[in-house]
N, C-alpha and C positions, 0 to 999 in steps of 0.2 A: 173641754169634756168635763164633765162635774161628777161628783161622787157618785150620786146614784148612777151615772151611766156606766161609770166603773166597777162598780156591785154589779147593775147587768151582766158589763162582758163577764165578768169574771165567774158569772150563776150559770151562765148561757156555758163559757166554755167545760165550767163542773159538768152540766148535765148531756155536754156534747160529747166529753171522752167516755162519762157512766154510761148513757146510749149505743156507742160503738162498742166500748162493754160489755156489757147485757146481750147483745145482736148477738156478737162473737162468741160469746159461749152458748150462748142456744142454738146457734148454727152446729158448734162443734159436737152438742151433746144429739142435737136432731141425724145430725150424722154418724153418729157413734163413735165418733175419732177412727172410724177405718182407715179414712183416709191420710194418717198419722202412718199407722201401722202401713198400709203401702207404699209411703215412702221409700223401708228400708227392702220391702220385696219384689219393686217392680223398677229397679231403677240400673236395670244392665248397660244400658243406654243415653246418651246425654241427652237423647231430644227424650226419654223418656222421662229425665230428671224434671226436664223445664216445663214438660205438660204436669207434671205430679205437684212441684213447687208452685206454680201458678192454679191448681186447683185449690191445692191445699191451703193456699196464702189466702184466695179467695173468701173463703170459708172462714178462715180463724182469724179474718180482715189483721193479718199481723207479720210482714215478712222476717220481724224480729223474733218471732213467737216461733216462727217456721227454721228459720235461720240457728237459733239455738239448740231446736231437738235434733237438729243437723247435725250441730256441735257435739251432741252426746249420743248420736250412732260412731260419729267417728273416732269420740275418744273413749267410749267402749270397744270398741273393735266392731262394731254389727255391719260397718261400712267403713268402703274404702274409701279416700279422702278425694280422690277423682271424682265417683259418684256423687262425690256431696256437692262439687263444681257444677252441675247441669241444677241440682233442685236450688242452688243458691241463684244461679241466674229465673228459675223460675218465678223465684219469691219475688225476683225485683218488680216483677210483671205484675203477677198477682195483687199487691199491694196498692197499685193504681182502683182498683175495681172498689173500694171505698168512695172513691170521687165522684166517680159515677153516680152511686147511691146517692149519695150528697144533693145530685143535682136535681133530685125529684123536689128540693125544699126549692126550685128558681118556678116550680108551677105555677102560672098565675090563676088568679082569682078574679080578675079585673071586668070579665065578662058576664053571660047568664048563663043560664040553662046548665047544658052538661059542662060547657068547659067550667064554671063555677064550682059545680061539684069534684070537678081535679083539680082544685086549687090543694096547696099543701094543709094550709087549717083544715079543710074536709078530709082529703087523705090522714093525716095522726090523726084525727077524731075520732074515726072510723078504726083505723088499722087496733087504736089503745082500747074503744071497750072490745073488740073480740079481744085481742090480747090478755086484757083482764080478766075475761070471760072466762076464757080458757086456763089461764092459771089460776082460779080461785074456784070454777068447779068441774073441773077433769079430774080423773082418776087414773088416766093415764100419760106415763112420764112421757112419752114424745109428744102429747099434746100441752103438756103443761111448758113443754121445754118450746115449742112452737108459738106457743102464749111470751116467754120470755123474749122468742126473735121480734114477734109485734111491739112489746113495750119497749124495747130497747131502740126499736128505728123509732119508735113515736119520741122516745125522752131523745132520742139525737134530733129529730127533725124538732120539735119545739126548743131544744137549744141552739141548733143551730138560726132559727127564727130568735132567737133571743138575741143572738151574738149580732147578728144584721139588724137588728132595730138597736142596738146600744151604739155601735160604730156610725150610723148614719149618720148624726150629726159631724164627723172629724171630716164628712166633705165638704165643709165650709171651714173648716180651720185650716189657716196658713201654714202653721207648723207642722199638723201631719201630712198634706202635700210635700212641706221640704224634705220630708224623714222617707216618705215614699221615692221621691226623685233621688236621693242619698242612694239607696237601693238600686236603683238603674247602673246605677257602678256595678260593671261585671265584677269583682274581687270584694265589693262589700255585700253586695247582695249575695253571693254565694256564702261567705259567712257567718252573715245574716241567719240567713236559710238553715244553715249549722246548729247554727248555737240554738236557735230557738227549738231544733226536735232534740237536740241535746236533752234539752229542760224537759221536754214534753216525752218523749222517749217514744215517740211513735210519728212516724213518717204519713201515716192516711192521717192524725189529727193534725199534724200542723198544714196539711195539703187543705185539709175542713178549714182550717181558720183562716188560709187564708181566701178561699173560696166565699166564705162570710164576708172576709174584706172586700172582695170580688164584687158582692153584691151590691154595697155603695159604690161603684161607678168609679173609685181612685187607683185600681190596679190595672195597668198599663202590659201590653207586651214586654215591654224593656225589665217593668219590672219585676214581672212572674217569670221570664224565664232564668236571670240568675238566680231566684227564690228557689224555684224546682231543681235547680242544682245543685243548690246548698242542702233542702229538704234529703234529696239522695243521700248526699255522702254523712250528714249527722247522724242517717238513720242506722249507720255501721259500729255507732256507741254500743246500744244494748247487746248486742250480738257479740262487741270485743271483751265486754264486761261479762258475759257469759261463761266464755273459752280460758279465766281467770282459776288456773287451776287447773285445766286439761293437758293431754301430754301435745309432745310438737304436732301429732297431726290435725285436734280439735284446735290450736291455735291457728293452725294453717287455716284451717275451713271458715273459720271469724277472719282471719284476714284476707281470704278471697274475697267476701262481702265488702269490703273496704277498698281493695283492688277494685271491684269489681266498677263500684261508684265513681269511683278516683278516675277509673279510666274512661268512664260514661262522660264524666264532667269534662276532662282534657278535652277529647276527641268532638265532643258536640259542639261545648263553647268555641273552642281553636276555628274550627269549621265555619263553625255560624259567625262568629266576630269577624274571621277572616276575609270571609263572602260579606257580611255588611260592609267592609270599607273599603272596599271594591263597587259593590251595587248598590250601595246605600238604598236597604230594608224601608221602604214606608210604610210596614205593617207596626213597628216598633212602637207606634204611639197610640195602637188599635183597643179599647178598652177592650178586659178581659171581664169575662164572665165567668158563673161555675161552670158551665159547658165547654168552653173554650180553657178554663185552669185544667180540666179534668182530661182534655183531649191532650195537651200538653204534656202534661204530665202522664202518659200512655205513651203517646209517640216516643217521645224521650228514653222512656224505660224500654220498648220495646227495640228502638235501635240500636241501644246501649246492647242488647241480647245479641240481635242480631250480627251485629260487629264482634263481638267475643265467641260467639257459638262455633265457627273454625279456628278459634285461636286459644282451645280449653286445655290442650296439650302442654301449651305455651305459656299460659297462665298457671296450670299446674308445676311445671319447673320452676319460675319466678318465683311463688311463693315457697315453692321446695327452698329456694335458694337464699329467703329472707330469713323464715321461719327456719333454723337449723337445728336436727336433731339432737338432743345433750346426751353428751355418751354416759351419763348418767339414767338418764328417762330408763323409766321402764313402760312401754305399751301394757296397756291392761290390752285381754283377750279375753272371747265370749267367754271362752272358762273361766277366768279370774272371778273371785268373789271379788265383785267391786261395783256393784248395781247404779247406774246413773239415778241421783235426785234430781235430776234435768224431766225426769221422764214423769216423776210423778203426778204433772197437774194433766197428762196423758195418760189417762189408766189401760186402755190395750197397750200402749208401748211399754207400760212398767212391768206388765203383767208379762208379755210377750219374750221381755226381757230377761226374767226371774226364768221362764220356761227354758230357755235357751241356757243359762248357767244352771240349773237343776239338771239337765241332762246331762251338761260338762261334768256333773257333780256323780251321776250319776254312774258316766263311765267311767269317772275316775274311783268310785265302789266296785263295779266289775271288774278293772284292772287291778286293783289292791286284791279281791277276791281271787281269779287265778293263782295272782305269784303264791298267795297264800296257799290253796288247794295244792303246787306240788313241795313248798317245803316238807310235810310231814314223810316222805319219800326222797326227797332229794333237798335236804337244806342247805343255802348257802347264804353267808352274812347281806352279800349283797339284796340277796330278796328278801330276809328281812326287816331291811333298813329301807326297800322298799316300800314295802305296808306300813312302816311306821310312818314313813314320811304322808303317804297318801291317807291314810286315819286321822294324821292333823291335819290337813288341807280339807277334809270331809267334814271336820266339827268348824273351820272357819267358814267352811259353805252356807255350814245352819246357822251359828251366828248372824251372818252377815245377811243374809238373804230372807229368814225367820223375820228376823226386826225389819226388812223393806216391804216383806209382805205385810205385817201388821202396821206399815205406813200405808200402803194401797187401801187397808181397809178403811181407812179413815175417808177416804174419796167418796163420793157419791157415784157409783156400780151398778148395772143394769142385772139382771138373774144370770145371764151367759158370764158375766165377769166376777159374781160372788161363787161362782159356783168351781171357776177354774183357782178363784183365789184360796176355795175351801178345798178344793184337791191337793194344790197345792202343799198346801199346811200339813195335810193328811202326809202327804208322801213325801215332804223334805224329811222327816226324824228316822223314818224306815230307809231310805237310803245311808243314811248316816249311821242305824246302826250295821249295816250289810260291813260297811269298813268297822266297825267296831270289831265283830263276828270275826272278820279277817286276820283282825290285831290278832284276837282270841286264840286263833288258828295258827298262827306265825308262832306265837306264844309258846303254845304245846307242845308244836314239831321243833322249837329249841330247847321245848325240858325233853323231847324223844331223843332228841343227840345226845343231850350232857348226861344222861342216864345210860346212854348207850342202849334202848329198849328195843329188843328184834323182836318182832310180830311174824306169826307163822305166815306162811304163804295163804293160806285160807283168809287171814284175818287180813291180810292187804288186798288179796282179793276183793274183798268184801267192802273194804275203805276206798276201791278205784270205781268199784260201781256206783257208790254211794256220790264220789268226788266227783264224776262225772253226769251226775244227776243235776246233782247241788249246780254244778258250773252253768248244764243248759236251763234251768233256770233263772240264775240270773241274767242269762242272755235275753231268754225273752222276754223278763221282765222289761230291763234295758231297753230293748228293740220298740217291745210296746207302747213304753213312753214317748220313747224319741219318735217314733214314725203315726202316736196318736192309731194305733192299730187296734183295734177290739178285738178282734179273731186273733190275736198275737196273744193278747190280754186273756181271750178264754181259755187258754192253752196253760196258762198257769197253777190256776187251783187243780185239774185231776193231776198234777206231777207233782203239784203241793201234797196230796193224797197222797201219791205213791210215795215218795221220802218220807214222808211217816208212817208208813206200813214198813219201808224197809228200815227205815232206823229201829222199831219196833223188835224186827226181824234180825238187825245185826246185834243188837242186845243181848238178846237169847242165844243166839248162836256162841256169841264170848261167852256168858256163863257157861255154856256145855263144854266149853275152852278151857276155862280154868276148872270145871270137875273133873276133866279126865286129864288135869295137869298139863296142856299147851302151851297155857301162858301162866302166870303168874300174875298176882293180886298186885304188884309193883305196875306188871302192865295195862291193868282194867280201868283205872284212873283216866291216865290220858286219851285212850279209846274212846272211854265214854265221855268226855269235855270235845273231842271230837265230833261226836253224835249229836251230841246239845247242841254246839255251834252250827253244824252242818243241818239242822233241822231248825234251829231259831232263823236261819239264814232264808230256808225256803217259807218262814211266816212268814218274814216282813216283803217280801215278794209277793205273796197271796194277798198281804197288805196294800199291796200299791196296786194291784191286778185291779183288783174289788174296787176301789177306790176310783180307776180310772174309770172301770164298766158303770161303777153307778152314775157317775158324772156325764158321761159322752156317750153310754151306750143306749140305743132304743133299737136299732136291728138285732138284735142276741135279745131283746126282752130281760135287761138285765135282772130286774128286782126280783121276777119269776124266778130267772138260774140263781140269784144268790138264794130265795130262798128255799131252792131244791137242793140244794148242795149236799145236805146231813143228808138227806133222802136217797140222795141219787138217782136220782129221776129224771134228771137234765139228759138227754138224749148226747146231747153235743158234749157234756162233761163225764160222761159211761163212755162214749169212742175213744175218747181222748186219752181218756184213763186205762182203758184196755191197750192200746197202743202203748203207754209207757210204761206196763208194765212188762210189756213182751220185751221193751227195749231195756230196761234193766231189774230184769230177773237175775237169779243168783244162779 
């Protein structure tokens, strides 16, 4: 084999991995990564895992690619480490459905008419100028991204035509025949198989290459099928290289995929080697093709499933019992600030993500907020030390989560995904002042002890109506978020209204307090830091209300209610408002 034909392979195999490349993400983009995000919501079920894993593997032609974001539901907490057993046998499947593709490059050409025109040079000729077509004058992204899945099969299928015209001549060289038959060794050909997706880091290219090898006529039964065994279990690198830094159960779920191979390889070779030296196989020396590597390598994977798929219980203890918890670990949980970067090249799953610790975030502002509302009435150290604790856990939310959002932005985002990302933004700082407001709260009601300050009966009065306002507020702010409710959401701004009629209202009333001597000018201070806070508390609620409505809402005609608001004119925000004022009146 001479330089140039070495340049060849080596051009052919560049533009065979950039090809599969390019496909896989124009598929993932034409799909909108949903089917990412279904992973973690439809997978109650192990047969439901393996159909979501092999769709999804399909698609992003990558069961490493699949296998990893596994990795980072489970060492988030979004998923249980069982569930991630059914979509990791999926991926095994999935990942065959590359080969397939592959075999549209064995079309021949050799004839006229129409079979002529399916030869593979007419097919990428064809498929690359729409391709081009489409991505250089579409205006729209799913067609441009459609444009990206044509040029990407076209740059695979002409590399892979590259790869089979540089390798043709090594079926006349003696040495690569011996290096081929070397392989026929069950133990080196699996090896083999190993190291070289090692290198490559993907199980459907080294399957393409050697389907390429396939094509010159030297790949034999004997010795694709150690090759497809070795391809399996290598392909459990990138996937362990992942789990590098997750707690014991994301390491578990990289080690199922390794189990998983490990055990496909035992079980099939043992079996099949078994029965050859017994029945002596005279298929063993049947030339292989792409169509026969690609059926192989199916069969294979899909037996592998089938043999594991009653034994997931089973397989889950084993590696419970490899992978040992360290009594150190700490589980992150959805609430934890601690956002997967596994997720980012998935922008629903990042996004999805931040949703889910936002509202952890969230209620942990509502929780900080009660204890707060009854210290100034009943204070005790322990609920102070409560609030404080949960106001620093609220500013590590925005930290943490702030900065991952303004990593999502950097993605390339569809209008549905800029728009949750700009809500987003909008409403992480207004949650995080709600715990501030709380601190603020906690604060006062321990200069109302150390002062020892009694407020008349009227004036507590007045601070339980108020307290109780303030509280169902952030509930339904809370509730609104977390349950994506617009009706929950509209219900906020008329109570937003009425707490600042009545903070208005208890204002006035103290002054009339301290002119006819009730209370004392010692007492009017912390009253009124009370009112501020209890009234800044239902902005930033009105903040996130408005915020969610203009984002998500079109049945309520949001833009019309927000700008009826001053007016009050909003039909649905007059009910609303009349209603809570009846419900706290003085």
């Amino acid at each position: 084999m001479d330089v140039s034909n070495i340049i060849s392979l080596l051009s052919g195999t560049a533009l065979f991995l950039f090809g599969m490349s390019l496909m896989g993400d124009g598929l993932k983009k034409v799909a909108g990564n949903r089917l990412e995000v279904l992973l973690y919501k439809l997978t109650n079920t192990s047969w439901k895992g393996i159909l979501l894993g092999t769709g999804v593997t399909a698609v992003i032609q990558s069961s490493s690619a699949t296998s990893a974001m596994v990795v980072g539901f489970v060492n988030s907490g979004m998923m249980k480490f069982r569930q991630s057993i059914g979509i990791i046998l999926g991926s095994i499947i999935g990942t065959s459905i590359t080969g397939w593709v592959i075999c549209l490059s064995s079309l021949g050409g050799g004839g006229g008419g129409w079979v002529k025109l399916l030869s593979t040079a007419t097919l990428t000729g064809v498929i690359s100028i729409i391709g081009i077509i489409l991505r250089m004058f579409s205006k729209k992204q799913g067609l441009i991204h459609t444009g990206d899945i044509m040029l990407g099969f076209a740059v695979l299928m002409f590399g892979m035509s590259t790869m089979s015209g540089s390798v043709a001549p090594l079926t006349e060289s003696p040495a690569f025949i011996r290096v081929l038959t070397v392989f026929s060794n069950p133990l080196l050909g699996i090896i083999a198989g190993a190291l070289f997706t090692c290198i490559l880091q993907s199980a459907s290219a080294t399957v393409g290459i050697l389907q390429a090898l396939a094509i010159t006529g030297a790949i034999d039964f004997s010795t694709a099928f150690p090759l497809i065994m070795g391809i399996a279990v290598g392909s459990a690198v990138p996937v362990l290289l992942s789990a590098l830094g997750a707690n014991a159960d994301g390491k578990r779920t990289s080690a199922v995929y390794l189990l998983t191979n490990i055990f496909g390889m035992v079980v099939c070779g043992s079996v099949f080697y078994a029965a050859n030296a017994v029945c002596h196989f005279t298929f063993l020396g049947m030339t292989m093709t792409t169509f026969s590597i690609a059926l192989l390598n199916t069969v294979f994977r899909m037996i592998t499933v089938v043999l594991l798929y009653p034994l997931i219980p089973l397989l889950e203890k084993i590696t419970c019992r490899l992978v040992k918890e360290q009594a150190s670990s700490r589980k992150p949980k959805p609430g934890g600030p601690c956002p997967e970067d596994r997720f980012l090249p998935y922008p629903p799953l990042a996004i999805a993500q931040c949703r889910e610790f936002i509202i952890a975030m969230a209620v942990g502002a509502r929780e900080s907020l009660t204890e707060a509302l009854r210290l100034p009435s009943d204070f005790s150290k322990e609920g102070f030390d409560r609030v404080v604790k949960l106001e620093d856990e609220s500013d590590r939310y925005e930290d943490t989560i702030g900065t991952y959002l303004m990593k999502i932005t950097l993605r390339e985002l569809d209008a549905q995904q800029n728009a949750e990302v700009s809500e987003f933004l909008h409403t992480l700082p207004d949650f995080e002042r709600i715990s501030d407001h709380a601190l603020n709260i906690a604060e006062t009601a321990q200069e109302i002890r150390d002062k020892k300050i009694e407020y008349s009966e009227d004036a507590w009065h007045e601070l339980s109506v108020m307290r109780d306002a303030v509280a169902e507020i952030v509930t339904l702010t809370v509730d609104a978020f977390s349950k994506n409710d617009l009706r929950l959401a509209a219900r906020v701004e008329p109570l937003e209204e009425v707490i600042d009629d009545l903070c208005s209202q208890l204002k006035q009333n103290h002054v009339d307090r301290l002119q006819h001597g009730k209370c004392s000018l010692e007492h009017g201070f912390p009253f009124n830091n009370l009112l501020v806070d209890y009234e800044r508390v239902s902005d930033h609620c009105s903040n996130i209300a408005l915020a969610l409505l203009e984002v998500k809402g079109d049945t309520l005609n949001t833009h019309e209610y927000a700008k009826n608001l001053e007016e009050k004119k909003h039909a649905y925000f007059t009910e609303h408002m009349q209603e809570y004022q009846k419900k706290y009146a003085l």
